[in-house]
N, C-alpha and C positions, 0 to 999 in steps of 0.2 A: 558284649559291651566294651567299648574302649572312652580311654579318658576325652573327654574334647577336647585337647589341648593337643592330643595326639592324632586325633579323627581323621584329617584329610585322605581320604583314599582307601578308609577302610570300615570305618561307621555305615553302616545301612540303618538308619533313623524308622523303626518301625511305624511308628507314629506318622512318618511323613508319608512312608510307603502307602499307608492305609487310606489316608487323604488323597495319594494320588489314584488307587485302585477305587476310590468314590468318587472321583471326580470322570471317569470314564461310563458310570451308569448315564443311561440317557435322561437326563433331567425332564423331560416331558413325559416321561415314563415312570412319573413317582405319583404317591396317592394323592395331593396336595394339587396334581394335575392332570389329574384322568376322571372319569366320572363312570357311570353303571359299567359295562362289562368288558371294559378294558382293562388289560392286564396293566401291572405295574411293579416296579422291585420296590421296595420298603426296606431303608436301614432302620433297624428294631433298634440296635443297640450299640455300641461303640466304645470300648476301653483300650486302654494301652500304656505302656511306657517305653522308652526308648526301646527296650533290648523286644518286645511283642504287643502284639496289639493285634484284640480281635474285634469284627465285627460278624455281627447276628444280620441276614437279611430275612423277608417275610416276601417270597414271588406270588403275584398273585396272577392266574391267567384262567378265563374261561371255555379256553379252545385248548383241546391237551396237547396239540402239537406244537402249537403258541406259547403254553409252559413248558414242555421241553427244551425248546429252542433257547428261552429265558434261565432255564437249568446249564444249559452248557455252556453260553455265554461266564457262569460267572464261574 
């Protein structure tokens, strides 16, 4: 972590990173949008502060090769 005042060029904002790394799941591929046995990735859970930040996903898929391919994706 560095001060913000200092930042330009050397801060990586975990926080933002994480929001950009959720902003690449496919949004028609969450639970909220799929219905019986369509696979989907699920953010479970989300913390962080500047210097890390984790998220928990929950993949869900009914064909194992459909989950695998969901597994290496992320």
């Amino acid at each position: 972590n560095v001060h913000p005042g200092t930042a330009k060029g050397v801060m990586v904002n975990a926080l933002s990173l994480a929001a950009r790394i959720h902003a690449e799941v496919p949004a028609d591929e969450s639970p909220e949008m799929t219905e019986g046995y369509e696979g989907f990735y699920h953010l479970a859970s989300m913390k962080g502060t500047v210097e890390r930040a984790d998220m928990h996903y929950i993949i869900r898929d009914f064909d194992r090769k459909q989950f695998e391919a969901r597994k290496r994706k992320m």
